[in-house]
N, C-alpha and C positions, 0 to 999 in steps of 0.2 A: 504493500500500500504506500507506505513513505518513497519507494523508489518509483511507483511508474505514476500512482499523483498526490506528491508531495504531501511533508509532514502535517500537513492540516487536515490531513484526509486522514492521515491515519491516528490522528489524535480523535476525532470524529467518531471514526470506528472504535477504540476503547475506550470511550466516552457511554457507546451507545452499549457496548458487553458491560460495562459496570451496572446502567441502567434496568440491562436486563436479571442481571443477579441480582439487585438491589431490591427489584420489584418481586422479586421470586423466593428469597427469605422470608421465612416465618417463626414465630417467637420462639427465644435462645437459638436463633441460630445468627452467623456468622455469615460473611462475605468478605475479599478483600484482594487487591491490588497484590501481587509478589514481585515482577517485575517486566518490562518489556509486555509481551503477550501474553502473560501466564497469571491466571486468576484464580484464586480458591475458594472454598467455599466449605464450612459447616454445618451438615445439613443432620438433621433426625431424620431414621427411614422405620417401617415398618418390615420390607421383605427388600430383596436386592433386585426382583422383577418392578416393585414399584417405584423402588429408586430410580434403577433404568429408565420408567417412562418418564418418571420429572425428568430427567437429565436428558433425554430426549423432548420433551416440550421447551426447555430453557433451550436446546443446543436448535430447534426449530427458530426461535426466537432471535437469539444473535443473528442463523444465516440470511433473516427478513432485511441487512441492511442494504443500504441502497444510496452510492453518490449519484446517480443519476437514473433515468428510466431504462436507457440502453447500454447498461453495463455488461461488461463479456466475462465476470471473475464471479467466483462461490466462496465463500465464506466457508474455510473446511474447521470446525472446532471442535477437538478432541477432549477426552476425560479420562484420568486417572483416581481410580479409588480406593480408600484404604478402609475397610469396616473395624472402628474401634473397639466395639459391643457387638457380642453375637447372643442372644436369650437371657441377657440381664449380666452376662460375663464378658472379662475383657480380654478381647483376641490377643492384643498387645501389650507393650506395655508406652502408656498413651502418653509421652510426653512429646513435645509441637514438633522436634526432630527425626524421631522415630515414624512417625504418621505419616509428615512432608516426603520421605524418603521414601515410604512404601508408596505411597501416591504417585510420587514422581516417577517409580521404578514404573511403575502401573501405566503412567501414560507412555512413559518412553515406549513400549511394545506396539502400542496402536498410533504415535504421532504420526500424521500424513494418512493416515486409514481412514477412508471417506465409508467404507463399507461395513467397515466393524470400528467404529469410533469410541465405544466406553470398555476398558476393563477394570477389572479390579486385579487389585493383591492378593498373590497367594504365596503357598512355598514354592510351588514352582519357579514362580515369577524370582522368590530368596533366592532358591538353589542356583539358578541361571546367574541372577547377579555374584554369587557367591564364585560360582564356577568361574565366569571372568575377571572376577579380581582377583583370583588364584592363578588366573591366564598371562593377567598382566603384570601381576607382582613374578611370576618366573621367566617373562618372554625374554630379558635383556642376559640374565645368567647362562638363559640357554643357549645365546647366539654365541654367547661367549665361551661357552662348553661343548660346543657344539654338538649339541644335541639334535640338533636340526639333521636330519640324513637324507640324502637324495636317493629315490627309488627310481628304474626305468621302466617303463611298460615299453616294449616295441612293436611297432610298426611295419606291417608286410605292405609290398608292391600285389595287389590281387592278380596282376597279371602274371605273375612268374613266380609268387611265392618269394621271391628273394627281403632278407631283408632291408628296410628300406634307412629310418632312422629312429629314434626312441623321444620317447616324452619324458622331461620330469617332473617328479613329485614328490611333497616333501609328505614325511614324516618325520613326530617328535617323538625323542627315544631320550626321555626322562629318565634319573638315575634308578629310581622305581621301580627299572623296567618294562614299564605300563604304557603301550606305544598309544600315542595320541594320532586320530588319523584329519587329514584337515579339515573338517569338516565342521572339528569340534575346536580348532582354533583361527579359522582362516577370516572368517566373518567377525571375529575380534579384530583380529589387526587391519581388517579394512577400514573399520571403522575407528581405530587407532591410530593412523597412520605409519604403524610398525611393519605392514604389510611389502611397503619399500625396504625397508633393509631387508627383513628375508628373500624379497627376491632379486636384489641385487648379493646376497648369498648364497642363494641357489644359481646364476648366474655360473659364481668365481665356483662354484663345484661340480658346474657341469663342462667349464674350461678346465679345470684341476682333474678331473678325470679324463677329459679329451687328451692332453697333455699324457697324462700315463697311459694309456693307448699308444700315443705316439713312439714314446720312448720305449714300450716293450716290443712295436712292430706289428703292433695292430693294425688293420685296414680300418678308417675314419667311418664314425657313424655318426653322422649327424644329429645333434640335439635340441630338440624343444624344451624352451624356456616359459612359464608365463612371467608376463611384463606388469606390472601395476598401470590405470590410468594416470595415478598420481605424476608418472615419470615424463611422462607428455609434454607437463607443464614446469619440468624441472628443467632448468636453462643447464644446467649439469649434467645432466643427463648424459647425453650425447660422450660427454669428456669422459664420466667412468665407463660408458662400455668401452672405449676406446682404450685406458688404463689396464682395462682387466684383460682382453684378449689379447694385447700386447704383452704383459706380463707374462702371459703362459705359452705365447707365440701361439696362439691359433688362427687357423683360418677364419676369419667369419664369417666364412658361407656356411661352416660346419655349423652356425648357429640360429636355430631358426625361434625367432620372438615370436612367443603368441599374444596378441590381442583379443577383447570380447569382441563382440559384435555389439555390445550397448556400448564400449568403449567407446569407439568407434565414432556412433553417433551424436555423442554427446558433443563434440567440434570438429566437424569434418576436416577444416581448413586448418586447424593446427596439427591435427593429426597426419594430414596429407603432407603435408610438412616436413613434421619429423619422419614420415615413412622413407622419403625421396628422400632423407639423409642417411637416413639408417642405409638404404637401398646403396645412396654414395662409398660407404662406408665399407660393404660387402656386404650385412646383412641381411636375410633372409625375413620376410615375416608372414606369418599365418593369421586368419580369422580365426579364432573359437567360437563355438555355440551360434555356427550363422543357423535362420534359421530360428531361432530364440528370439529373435526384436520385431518389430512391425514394416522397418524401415529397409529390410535387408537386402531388396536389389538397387534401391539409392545407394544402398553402402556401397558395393559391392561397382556401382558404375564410377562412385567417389576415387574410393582407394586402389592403390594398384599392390598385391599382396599377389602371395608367392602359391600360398596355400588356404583352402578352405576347408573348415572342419567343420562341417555337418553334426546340427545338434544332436544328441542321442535322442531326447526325447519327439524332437522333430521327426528323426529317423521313425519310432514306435509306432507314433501316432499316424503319421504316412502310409507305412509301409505295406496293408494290411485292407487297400480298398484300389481300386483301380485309379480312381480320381488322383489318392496321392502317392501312388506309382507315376503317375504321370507328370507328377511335381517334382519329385524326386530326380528321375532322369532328366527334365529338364536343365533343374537345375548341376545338374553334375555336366551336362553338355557347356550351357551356359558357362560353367567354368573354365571349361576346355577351350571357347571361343576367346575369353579373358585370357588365354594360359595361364590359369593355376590348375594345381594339382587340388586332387579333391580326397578327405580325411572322414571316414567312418569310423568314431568310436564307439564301440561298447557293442560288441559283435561278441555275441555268445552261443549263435547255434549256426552249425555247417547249413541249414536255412538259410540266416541273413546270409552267411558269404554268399552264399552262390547266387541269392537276390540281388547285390551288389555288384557282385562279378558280371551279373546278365546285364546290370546298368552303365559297365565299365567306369565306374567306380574305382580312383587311382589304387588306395592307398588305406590299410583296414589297420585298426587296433580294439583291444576286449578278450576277454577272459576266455576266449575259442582258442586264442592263439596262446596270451600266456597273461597272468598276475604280475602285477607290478614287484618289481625285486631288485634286492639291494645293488647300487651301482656298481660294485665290488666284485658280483657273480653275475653280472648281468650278459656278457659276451658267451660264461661256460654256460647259460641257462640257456640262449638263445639258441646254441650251436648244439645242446641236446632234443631242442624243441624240433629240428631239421626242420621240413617244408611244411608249412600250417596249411597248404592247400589238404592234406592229408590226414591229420593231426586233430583230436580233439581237446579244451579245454586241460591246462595244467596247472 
């Protein structure tokens, strides 16, 4: 509101939310200001369905405002709740910071959720924050211990079986021994911005293993990295991957960047950018999860990338009706007119291959061929797996 019609407008607008809480208290309860956009309120409830519906008649109220008759924006107003008293007992223990904290935990889950806008507090919602600050009180010992381990999955040519090049992926292997898989900390550090250092760590490990390849007289397999969007917009950027593959004297074709596809479209023009540099540089870069966003053949006519990896769940959902068999092929043609090579993951039955193979479909990875495994046994695992054209699941 302040940015596109100025501060007056949006002094307006929380003017007219105080209004409406003001008007929507009833005796012993409470309202109030906290700071910026965020407002509280003290309410008595009988049941948490009727709670929900005031809080849904208030949250009706606030989105009735209006700078003008032909306005183009919605008023999206979220709710976090903490129940103090449950049947005359207290849930918590109810002092202003312990409440605020649960509330706030509460809203953080649904903030921007136009569909599911109220929650409440539970232990889940504890456990989860509990589990992340356990995430981030150990992320910086671990990089430093390196606990971080790079695993490969590889990647077959479906024409010939050969293999082609390998993805990596991190697992945490805590003193514990209790392997963390990323799932359960990768969505922390996006939201941390810890997610950069790991994967410019994961980077310097999958050149530090190129490099010992090298030096035992390995034949080069090329490695997928994923790239953070954060790195886009770092003017640095550029200068450490430049540092790191120098340092280990790699090729950098051997290295293929992955991007998302929402990446992607979040600034074409910067993006396009840094690709045509990276591209200067020798690097190689890949889509992920095309397929995944709304916008994916703009992407795709935007950016000029080396490789496209086909979502899996795109794949699923496709695959399975004539209509998006016919999407499918298309689009793996359409690749081919682009020249990129085209990337199926998560291939689990001698079915999909040969559905893929009949679409000439570059380039397969998934649990038919083989499990992601430590980079360390990755060449002996490969070279016992022999032709996956053959081969089921190991």
């Amino acid at each position: 509101m302040n940015e596109f019609y100025g501060y007056d407008a949006g002094n307006m607008l929380l003017r007219h939310i105080a209004a409406v809480l003001a008007e929507n208290v009833r005796e012993h309860e409470l309202c109030y200001r906290d700071n910026a956009d965020q407002f509280g309120m003290l309410l008595k409830y009988r049941s948490r369905e009727k709670l929900s519906v005031r809080l849904k008649m208030i949250q009706e109220q606030i989105h009735k405002f209006r700078l003008s008759s032909n306005q183009d924006y919605h008023i999206l107003c979220n709710f976090g709740v903490m129940i103090i008293e449950k049947n005359g007992m207290s849930d918590v223990n109810a002092d202003f910071d312990t409440v605020m904290n649960g509330a706030l935990l509460a809203l953080e889950s649904v903030k921007g959720n136009e569909m599911d806008s109220i929650a409440f507090y539970d232990s889940a919602l504890h456990e989860k924050a509990a589990r992340r600050t356990e995430i981030e009180n150990r992320m910086w010992s671990a990089l430093e211990r390196r606990e971080f381990v790079m695993y490969l999955q590889p990647k077959f040519s479906l024409k010939d079986g050969v293999l082609h090049s390998a993805e990596a992926l991190v697992r945490w292997m805590p003193g514990d021994g209790k392997m963390l898989y990323p799932d359960e900390f990768i969505p922390v550090f996006e939201q941390n911005g810890f997610i950069t250092r790991l994967d410019m760590y994961m980077l310097e490990e999958a050149c530090r293993c190129l490099a010992g390849w090298r030096d035992k007289g390995y034949a080069a397999v090329p490695v997928a990295v994923n790239q953070s969007r954060i790195f886009f917009y770092d003017a640095k950027y550029l200068n450490k991957l430049e540092q790191i593959v120098r340092h280990y004297e790699i090729d950098p074709s051997l290295i293929l960047l992955e991007v998302t596809e929402t990446v992607a479209m979040n600034n074409l023009e910067q993006i396009k950018d840094v690709i045509a540099r990276l591209h200067g540089m020798g690097f190689k870069i890949s889509m992920d999860d095309f397929g995944s966003g709304y916008s994916s053949l703009n992407t795709l006519r935007e950016l000029d990338v080396d490789e496209i990896k086909l979502d899996r769940e795109f794949l699923s959902t496709q695959s399975d009706t004539t209509r998006g068999e016919a999407i499918i092929r298309n689009v793996i043609h359409l690749a081919k007119d682009l020249c990129a090579a085209t990337v199926a993951e998560g291939i689990e039955t001698k079915q999909q291959l040969e559905f893929l193979k009949s679409l000439s479909c570059d380039i397969g990875q998934g649990y038919y061929f083989s499990k992601p495994v430590p980079a360390d046994i990755f060449l002996q695992t490969v070279s016992e797996i022999g032709s996956p054209q053959h081969n089921t699941a190991t």
